[in-house]
C-alpha positions as CSV (number, residue, x, y, z in Angstrom):
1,X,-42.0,33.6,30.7
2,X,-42.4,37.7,30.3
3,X,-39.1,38.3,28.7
4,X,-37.5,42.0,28.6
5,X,-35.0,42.3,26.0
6,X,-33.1,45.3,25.0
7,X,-31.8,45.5,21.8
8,X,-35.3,44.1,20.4
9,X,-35.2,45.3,17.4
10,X,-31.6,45.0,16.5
11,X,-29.6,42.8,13.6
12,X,-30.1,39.8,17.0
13,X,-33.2,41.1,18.6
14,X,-35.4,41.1,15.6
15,X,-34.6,37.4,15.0
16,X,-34.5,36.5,18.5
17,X,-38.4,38.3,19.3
18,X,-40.2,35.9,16.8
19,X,-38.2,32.8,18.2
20,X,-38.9,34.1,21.7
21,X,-42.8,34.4,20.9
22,X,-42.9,31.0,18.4
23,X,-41.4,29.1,21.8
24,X,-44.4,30.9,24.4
25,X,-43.0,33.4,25.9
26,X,-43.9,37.1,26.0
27,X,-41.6,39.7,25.0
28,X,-41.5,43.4,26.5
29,X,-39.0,45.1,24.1
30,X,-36.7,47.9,24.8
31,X,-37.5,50.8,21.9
32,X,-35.6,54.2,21.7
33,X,-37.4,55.1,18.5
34,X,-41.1,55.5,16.9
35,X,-39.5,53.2,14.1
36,X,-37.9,50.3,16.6
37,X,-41.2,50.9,19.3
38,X,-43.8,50.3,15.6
39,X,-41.5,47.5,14.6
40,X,-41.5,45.3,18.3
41,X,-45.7,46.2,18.0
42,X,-45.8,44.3,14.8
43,X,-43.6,41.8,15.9
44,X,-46.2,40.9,18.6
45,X,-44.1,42.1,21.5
46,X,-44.7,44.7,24.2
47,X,-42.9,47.9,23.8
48,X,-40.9,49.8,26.8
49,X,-39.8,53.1,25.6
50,X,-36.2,54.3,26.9
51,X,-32.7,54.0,26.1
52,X,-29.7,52.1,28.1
53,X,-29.3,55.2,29.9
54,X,-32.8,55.6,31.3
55,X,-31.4,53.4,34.3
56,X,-35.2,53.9,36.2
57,X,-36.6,52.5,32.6
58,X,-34.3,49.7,32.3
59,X,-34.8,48.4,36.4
60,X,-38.9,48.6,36.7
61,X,-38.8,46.8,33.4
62,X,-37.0,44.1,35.2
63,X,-38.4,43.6,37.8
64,X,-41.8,43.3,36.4
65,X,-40.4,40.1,34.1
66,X,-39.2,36.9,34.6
67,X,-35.9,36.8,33.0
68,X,-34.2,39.7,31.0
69,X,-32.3,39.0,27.4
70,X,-29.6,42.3,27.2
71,X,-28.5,42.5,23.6
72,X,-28.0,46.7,23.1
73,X,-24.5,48.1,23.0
74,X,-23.8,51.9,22.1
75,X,-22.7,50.7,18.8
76,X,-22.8,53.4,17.4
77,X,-20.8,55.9,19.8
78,X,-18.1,52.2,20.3
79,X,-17.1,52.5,16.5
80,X,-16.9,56.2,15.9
81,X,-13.8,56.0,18.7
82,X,-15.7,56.1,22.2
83,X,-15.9,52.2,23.4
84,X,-15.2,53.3,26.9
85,X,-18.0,55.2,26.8
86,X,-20.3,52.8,25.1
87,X,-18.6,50.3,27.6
88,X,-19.2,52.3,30.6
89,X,-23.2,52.7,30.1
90,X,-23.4,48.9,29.6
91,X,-22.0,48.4,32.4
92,X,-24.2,50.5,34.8
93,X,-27.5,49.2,32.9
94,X,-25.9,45.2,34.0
95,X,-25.7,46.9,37.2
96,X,-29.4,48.4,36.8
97,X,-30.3,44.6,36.0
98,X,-28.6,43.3,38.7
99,X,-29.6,45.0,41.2
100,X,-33.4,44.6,40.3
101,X,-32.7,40.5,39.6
102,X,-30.6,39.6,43.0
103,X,-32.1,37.3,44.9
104,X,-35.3,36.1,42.7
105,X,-33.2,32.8,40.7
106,X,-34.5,34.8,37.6
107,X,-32.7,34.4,34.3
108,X,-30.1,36.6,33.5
109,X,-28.1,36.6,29.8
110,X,-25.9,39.0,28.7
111,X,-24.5,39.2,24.8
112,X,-20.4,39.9,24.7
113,X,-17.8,39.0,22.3
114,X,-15.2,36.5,21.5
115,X,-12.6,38.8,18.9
116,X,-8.9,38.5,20.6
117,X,-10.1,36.3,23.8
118,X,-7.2,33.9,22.8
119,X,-5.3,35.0,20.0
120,X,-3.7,32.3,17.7
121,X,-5.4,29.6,19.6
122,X,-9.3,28.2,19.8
123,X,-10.7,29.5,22.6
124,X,-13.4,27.5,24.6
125,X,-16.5,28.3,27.3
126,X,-13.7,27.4,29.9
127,X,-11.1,30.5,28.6
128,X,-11.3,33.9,30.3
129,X,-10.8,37.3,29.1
130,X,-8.0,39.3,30.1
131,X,-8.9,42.3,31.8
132,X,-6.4,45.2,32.4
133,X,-8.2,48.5,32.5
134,X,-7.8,49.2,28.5
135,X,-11.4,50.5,27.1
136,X,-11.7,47.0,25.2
137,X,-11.6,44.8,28.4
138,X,-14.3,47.2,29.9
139,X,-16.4,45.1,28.2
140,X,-15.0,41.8,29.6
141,X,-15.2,42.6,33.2
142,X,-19.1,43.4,32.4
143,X,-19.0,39.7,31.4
144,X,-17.2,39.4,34.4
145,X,-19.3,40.9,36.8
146,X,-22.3,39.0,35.0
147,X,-21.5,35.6,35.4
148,X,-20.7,36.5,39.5
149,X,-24.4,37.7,39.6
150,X,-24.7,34.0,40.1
151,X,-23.0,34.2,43.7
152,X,-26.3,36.9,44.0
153,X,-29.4,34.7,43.4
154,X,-29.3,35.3,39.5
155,X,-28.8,32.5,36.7
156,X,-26.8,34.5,34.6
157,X,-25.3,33.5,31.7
158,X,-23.0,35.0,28.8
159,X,-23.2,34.6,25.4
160,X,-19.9,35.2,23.8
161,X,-20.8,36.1,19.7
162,X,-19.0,35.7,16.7
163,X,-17.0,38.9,15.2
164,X,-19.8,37.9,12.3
165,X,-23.2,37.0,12.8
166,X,-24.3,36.7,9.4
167,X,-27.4,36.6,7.4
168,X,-29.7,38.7,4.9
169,X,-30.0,42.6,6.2
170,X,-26.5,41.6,7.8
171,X,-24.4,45.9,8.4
172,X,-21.6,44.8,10.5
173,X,-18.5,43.5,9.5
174,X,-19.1,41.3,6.1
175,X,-21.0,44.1,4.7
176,X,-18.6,46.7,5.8
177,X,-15.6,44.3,4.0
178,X,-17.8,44.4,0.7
179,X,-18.5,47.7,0.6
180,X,-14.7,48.6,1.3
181,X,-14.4,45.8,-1.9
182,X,-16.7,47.6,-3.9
183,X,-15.2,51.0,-3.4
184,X,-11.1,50.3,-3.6
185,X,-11.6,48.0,-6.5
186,X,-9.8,44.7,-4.5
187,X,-11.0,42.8,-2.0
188,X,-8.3,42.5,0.7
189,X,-6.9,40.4,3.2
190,X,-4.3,41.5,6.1
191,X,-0.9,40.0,5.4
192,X,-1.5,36.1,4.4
193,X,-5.0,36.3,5.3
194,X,-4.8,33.3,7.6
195,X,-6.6,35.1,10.2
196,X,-9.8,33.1,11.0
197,X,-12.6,34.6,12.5
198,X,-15.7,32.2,13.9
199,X,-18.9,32.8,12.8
200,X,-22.5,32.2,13.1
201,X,-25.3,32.7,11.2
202,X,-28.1,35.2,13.0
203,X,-30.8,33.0,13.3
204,X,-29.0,30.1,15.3
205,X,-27.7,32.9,17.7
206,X,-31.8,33.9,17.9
207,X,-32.0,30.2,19.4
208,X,-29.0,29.8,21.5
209,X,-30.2,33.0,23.2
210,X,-33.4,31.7,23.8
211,X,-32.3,28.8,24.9
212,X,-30.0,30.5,27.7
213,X,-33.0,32.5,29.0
214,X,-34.9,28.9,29.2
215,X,-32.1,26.4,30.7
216,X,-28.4,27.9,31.0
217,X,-27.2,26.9,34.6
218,X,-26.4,30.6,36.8
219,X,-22.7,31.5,35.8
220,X,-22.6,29.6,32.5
221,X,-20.6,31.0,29.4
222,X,-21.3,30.2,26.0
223,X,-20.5,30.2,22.5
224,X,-21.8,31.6,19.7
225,X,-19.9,29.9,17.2
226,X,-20.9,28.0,14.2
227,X,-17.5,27.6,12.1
228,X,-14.9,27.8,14.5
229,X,-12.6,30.0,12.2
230,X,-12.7,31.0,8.8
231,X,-9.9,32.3,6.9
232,X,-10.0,36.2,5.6
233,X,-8.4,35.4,2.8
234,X,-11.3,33.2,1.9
235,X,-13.8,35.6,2.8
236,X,-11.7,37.5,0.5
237,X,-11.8,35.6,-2.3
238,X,-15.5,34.9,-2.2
239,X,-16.2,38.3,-2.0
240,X,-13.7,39.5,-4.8
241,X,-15.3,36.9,-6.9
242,X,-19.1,38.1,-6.9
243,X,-17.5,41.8,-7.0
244,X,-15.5,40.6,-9.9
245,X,-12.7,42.3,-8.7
246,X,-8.9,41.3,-7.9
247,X,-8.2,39.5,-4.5
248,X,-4.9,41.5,-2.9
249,X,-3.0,41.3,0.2
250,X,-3.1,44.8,2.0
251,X,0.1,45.3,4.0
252,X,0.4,46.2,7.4
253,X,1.1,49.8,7.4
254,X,-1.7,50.2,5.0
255,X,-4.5,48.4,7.1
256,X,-6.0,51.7,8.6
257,X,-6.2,53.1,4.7
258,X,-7.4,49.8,3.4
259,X,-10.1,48.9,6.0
260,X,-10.1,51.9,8.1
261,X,-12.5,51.1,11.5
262,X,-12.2,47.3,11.1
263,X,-8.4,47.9,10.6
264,X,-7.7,46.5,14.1
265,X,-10.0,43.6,14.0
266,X,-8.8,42.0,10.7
267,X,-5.3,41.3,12.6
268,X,-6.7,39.2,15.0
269,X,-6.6,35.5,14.4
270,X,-9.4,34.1,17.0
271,X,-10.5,30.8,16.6
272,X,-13.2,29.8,18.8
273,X,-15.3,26.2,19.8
274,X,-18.7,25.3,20.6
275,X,-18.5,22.2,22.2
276,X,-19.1,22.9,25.8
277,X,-22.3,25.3,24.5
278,X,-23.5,22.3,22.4
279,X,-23.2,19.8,25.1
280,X,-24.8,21.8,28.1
281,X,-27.8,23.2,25.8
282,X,-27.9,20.8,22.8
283,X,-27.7,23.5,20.7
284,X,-27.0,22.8,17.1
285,X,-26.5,25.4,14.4
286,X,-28.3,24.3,11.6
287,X,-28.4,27.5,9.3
288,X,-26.0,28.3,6.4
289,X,-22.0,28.8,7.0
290,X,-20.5,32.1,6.0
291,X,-18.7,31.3,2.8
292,X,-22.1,29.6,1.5
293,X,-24.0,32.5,2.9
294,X,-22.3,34.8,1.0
295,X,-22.3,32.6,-1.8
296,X,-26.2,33.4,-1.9
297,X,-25.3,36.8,-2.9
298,X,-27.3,38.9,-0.9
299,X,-24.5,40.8,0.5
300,X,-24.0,42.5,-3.2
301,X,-27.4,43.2,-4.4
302,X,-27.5,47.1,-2.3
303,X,-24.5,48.8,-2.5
304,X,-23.1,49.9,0.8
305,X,-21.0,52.5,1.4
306,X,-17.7,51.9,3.5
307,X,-16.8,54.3,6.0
């Protein structure tokens, strides 16, 4: 299949373009830089210049391939405090894609999340978001509206991701909790630290993606979840460890000080299964778990700087 993905050369995209071209397919890659556009090139993929909000970019792209992989989120405008915003343009580019897919049985398969679906309790394929008009839910009724694309001649699918998707070059959350480490001089945990967060290492979500482009059923949701929940505290712990500094608990009222952006998402406890997405696409994660992951101690070789 001619495969557009956005998102291409991404933490996700840059594993999932090799797996995409090792399995046959061709790959047209969304680039809104020189440096993504030269990267995708030597990759082996095609290169589509344009960002989510070149909506004209985004639907002749689709239309001209057989199945479209969306990955990009306005990370970068979500974490410095606009997520509506970031969660409004993904939801007209779905539209874009929607639009150009209806009616043609083409694959659809959107990446969303799984943080707070259902807190306290392990969430499966089956549970749905709540969606009530906050900024954070915006991103849920995209996932939504998705998965109804199937009523619309699309097989769409959703790939709900862990809050960590680990792995060497890994910028999100892990590295931003050893780089907070590094510069309090304690490696926290919220409260008790019996949080647990699933998590899945970035190569196995490379392959479940691919393998919801080739053979998810229309309206299917899936999970990508290797460990169904870790612990913070023993993220913690592992961290403080190869930091060699002291592991703490970090009150409450001093989360926002302590972890500052990821303040809200180290209070969730969101344990998550894969069963259903193991059963439908025999999909079996086969890469490191997080505690040995960052056991390997690449997360501590560059410093990072927490912000």
């Amino acid at each position: 299949m001619r495969i557009f993905v956005t998102g291409a050369s991404g933490w996700i995209g840059s594993a999932l373009v090799p797996e995409l071209l090792d399995a046959g397919h061709q790959v047209i890659g969304l680039a809104r830089s020189d440096s993504s556009a030269a990267a995708l090139t030597a990759a082996g993929a095609e290169v589509v210049r344009g960002t989510l909000d070149d909506l004209d970019v985004l639907g002749t792209a689709t239309t001209a391939a057989d199945g479209v992989i969306h990955l990009a989120f306005k990370h970068d405008i979500a974490f410095t405090g606009d997520y509506q915003g970031a969660a409004e343009a993904d939801r007209r580019a779905v539209d874009t894609f929607a639009d150009a897919l209806a009616g043609t049985d083409r694959p659809f398969v959107l990446a969303s999340g799984l943080v707070g679906l259902k807190s306290g309790q392990v969430s499966t394929e089956r549970d749905m978001p709540t969606v009530n008009g906050t900024p954070a839910s915006l991103r849920s009724a995209t996932a939504t509206a998705a998965r109804a694309l199937a009523s619309r001649g699309v097989r769409s699918s959703v790939v709900r991701l862990s809050p960590t998707c680990h792995g060497e070059g890994d910028n999100g959350f892990m590295a931003h909790l050893v780089a907070t480490a590094r510069a309090k001089g304690v490696s926290g945990y919220l409260g008790d630290g019996n949080q647990r967060w699933p998590a899945v290492h970035r190569l196995d979500a490379a392959r479940l993606f691919r393998l919801a482009v080739e053979k998810a059923p229309a309206g299917a949701v899936l999970h990508g979840v290797a460990e169904e929940g870790i612990a913070l505290r023993d993220i913690a712990e592992v961290i403080g460890r190869h930091l060699d500094v002291p592991t703490a608990s970090v009150a409450p009222e001093a989360a926002a000080e302590h972890f500052t952006w990821l303040s809200d998402f180290v209070a969730l406890d969101s344990p998550a299964s894969n069963a259903l997405t193991r059963e439908l696409l025999d999909w079996r994660p086969t890469h490191p778990g997080l505690l040995e992951d960052l056991d390997k101690g690449h997360y501590f070789r560059t410093p990072a700087t927490a912000s």
